[in-house]
C-alpha positions as CSV (number, residue, x, y, z in Angstrom):
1,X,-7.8,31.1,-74.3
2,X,-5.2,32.8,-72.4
3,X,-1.6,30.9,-72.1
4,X,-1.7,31.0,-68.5
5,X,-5.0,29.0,-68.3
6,X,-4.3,26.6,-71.2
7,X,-1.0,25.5,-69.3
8,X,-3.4,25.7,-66.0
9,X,-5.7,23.0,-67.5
10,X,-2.8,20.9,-68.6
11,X,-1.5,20.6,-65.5
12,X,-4.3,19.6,-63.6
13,X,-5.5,17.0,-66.4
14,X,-1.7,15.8,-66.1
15,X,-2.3,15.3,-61.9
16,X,-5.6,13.2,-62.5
17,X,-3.6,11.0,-64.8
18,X,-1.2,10.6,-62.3
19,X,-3.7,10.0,-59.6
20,X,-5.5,7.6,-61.7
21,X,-1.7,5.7,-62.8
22,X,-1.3,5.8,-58.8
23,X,-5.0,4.5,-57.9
24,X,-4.3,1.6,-60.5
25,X,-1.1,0.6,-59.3
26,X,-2.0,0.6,-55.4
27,X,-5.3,0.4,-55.1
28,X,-4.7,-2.9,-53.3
29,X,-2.8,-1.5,-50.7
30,X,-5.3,1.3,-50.1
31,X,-8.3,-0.7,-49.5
32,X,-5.9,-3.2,-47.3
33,X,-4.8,-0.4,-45.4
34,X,-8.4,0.9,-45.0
35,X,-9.5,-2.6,-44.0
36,X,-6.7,-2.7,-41.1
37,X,-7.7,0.4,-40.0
38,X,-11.3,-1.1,-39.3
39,X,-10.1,-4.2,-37.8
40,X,-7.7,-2.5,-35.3
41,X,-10.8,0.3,-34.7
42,X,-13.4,-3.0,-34.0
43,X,-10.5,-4.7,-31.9
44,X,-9.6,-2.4,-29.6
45,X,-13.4,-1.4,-28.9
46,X,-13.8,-5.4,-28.2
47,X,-11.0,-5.3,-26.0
48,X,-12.1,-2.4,-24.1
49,X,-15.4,-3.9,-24.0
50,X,-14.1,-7.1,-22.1
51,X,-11.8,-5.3,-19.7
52,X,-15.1,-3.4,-18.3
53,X,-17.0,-6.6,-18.3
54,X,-14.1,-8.0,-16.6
55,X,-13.4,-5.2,-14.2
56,X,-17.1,-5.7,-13.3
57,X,-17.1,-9.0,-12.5
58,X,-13.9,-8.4,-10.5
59,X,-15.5,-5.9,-8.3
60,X,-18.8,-7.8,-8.1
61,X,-16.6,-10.4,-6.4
62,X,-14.2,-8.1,-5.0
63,X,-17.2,-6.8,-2.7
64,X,-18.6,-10.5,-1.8
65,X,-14.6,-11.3,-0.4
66,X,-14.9,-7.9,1.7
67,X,-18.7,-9.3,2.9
68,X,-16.8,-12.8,3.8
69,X,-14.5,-10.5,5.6
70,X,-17.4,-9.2,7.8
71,X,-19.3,-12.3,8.0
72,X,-17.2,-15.6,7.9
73,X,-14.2,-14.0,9.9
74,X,-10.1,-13.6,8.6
75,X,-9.4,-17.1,7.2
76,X,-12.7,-17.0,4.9
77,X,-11.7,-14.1,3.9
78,X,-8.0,-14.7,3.8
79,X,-9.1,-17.6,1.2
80,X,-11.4,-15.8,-1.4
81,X,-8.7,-12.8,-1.5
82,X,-6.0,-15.0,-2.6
83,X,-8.6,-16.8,-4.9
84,X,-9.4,-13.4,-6.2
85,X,-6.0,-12.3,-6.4
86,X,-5.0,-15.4,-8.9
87,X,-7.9,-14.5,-11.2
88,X,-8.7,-10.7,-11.0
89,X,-7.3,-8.2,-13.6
90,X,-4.7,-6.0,-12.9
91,X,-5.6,-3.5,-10.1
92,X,-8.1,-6.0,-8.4
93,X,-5.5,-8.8,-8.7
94,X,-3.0,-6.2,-6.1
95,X,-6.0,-4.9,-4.0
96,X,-6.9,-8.7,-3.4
97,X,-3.1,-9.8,-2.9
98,X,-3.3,-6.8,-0.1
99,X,-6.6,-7.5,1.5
100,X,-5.2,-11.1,1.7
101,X,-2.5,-10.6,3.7
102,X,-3.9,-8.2,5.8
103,X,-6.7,-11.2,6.6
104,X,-3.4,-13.6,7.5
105,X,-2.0,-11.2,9.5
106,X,-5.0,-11.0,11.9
107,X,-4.4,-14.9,12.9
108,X,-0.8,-15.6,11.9
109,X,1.3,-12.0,11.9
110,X,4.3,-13.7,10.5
111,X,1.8,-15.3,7.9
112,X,1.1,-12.1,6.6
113,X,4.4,-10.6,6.7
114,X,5.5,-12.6,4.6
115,X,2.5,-11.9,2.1
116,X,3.9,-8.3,2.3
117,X,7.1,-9.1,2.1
118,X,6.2,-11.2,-1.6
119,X,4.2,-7.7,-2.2
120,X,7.3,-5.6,-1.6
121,X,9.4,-7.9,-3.8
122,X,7.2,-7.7,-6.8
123,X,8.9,-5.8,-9.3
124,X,5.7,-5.1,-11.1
125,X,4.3,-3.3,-8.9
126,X,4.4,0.4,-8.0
127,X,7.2,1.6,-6.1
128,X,4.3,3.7,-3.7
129,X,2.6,0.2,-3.4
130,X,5.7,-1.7,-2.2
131,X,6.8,0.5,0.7
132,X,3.3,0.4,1.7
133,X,3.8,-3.3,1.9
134,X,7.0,-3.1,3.0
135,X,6.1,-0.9,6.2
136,X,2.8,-3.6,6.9
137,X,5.2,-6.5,7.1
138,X,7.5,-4.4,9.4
139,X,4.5,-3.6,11.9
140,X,3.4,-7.3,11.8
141,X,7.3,-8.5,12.9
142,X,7.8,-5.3,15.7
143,X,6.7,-7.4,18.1
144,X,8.4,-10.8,17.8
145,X,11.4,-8.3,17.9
146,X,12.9,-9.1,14.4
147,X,16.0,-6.9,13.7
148,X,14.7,-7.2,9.5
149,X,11.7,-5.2,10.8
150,X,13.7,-2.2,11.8
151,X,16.0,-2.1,9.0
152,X,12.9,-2.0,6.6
153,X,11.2,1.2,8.9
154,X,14.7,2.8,8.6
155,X,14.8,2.6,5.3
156,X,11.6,4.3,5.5
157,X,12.0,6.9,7.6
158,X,14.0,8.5,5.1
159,X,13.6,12.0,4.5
160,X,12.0,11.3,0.6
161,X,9.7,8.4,1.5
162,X,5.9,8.5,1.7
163,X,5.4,6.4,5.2
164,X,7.9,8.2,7.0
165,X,5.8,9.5,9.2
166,X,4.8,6.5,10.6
167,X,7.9,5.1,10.2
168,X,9.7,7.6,12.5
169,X,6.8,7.2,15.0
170,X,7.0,3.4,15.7
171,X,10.9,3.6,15.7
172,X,10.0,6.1,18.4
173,X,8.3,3.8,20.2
174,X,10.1,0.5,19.7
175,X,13.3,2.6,21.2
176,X,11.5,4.0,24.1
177,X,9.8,1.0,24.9
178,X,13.1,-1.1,25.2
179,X,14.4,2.2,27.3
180,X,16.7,3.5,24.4
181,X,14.9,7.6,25.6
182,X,18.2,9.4,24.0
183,X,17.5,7.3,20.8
184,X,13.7,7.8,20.6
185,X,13.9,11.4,21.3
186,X,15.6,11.5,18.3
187,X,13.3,9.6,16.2
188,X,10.7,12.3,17.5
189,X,12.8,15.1,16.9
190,X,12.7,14.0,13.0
191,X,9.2,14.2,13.4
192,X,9.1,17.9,14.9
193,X,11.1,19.1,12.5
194,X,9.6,17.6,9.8
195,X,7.0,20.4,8.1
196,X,4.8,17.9,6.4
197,X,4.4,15.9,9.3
198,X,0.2,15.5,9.9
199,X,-1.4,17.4,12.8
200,X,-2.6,14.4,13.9
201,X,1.0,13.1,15.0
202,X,2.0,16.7,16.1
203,X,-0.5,16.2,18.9
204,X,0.9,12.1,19.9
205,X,4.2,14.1,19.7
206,X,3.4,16.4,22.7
207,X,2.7,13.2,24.7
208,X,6.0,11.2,23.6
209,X,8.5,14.5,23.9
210,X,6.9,14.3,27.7
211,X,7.3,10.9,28.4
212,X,11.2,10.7,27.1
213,X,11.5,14.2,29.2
214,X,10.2,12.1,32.2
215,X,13.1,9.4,31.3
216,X,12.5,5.5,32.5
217,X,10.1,5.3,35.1
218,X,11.9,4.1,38.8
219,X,9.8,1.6,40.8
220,X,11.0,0.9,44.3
221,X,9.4,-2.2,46.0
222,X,6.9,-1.0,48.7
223,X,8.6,-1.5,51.9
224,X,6.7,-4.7,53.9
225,X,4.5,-3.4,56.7
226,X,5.0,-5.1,60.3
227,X,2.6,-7.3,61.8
228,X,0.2,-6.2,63.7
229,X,0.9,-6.4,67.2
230,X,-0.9,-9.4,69.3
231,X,-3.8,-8.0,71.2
232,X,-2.7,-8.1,75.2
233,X,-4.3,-10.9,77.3
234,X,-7.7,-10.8,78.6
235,X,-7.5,-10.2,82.6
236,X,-7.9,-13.4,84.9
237,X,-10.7,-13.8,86.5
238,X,-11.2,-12.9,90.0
239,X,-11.9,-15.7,91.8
């Protein structure tokens, strides 16, 4: 036998020794390990399995609140949202929370702003989510003419945010309706110059950049007409 292969075979009977010294000493911990690995494998299936049979269940009643919504009118369906919304998982819990206020704001607008408004203030959800909340609670307080409501749609219309579109279109209108035409034009002018704005709005825009053009509309009261004269006397007789 060559040298080479004696020292060969002594070195790999020398590594099964040391394998066997090691399997010995830790075995334990091997077969622990192993058995973790199996648990945490069977866990998280089981956990996964539950969240689909809750995410089901969710959307099974998910769609009977949208059929109330149809059928029973906005405070049924304001009352199985926010039922819904205290129970649901995760995504249905927000979509319910949403739907709900939406319901409230049909019959009570300042109801449902401030549902949006506890929306908006929810740190846990999505900062996309929040302005959208944010900008429903500012349409549901435009009319009651609630300074809050403007500040929140100028915060925004900022270049950066998602809704500014329809920000910058009902700041538009809220200016031009209280007569402010140098300060909607404006507004609109954000909008032109805007190249993401949606062709939809492009086309509203021709209409609004036409009306502040016009400026405030002048009505003069209609001058009274005179009375009809009396109709003359009939002749007398002739006797």
């Amino acid at each position: 036998m060559k040298d080479d292969e004696f020292i060969r075979e002594v070195n790999e009977e020398y590594r099964r020794d040391r394998a066997a010294q090691v399997w010995t000493r830790y075995s334990g911990v091997f077969i622990g390990l192993a058995v973790l690995v199996v648990l945490g494998v069977g866990g998280w299936r089981y956990w996964q399995h539950a969240q689909t049979v809750q995410a089901e269940a969710a959307s099974q009643r998910f769609d009977a609140a949208v059929r109330a919504a149809k059928e029973g009118g906005p405070q049924t369906a304001e009352k199985a949202f926010e039922t819904l919304a205290g129970e649901a998982p995760g995504g249905y819990r927000l979509l319910a929370r949403l739907r709900a206020a939406a319901e409230a704001g049909k019959t009570d607008p300042a109801a449902g702003a401030k549902a949006y408004a506890a929306i908006a203030g929810d740190s846990s959800v999505g900062a996309s989510l929040r302005d959208l909340a944010r900008l429903r609670a500012a349409l549901l307080r435009l009319d009651a003419e609630d300074p809050e409501a403007l500040n929140s749609l100028q915060g925004l219309a900022a270049p950066t945010s998602a809704f500014r579109h329809t920000a910058r279109e009902m700041l538009g209108l809220t200016a031009m309706r209280k007569g402010d035409f140098e300060g909607a034009g404006r507004w609109f002018d954000q909008i032109a110059a805007d190249r993401e704005t949606p062709q939809g709005l492009r086309q509203r825009l021709e209409i609004y950049v036409a009306l502040v053009a016009g400026g405030p509309v002048q009505v003069s009261e209609a001058a009274v007409p005179a009375p009809p004269a009396a109709p003359p006397p009939p002749p007398e007789a002739s006797r």
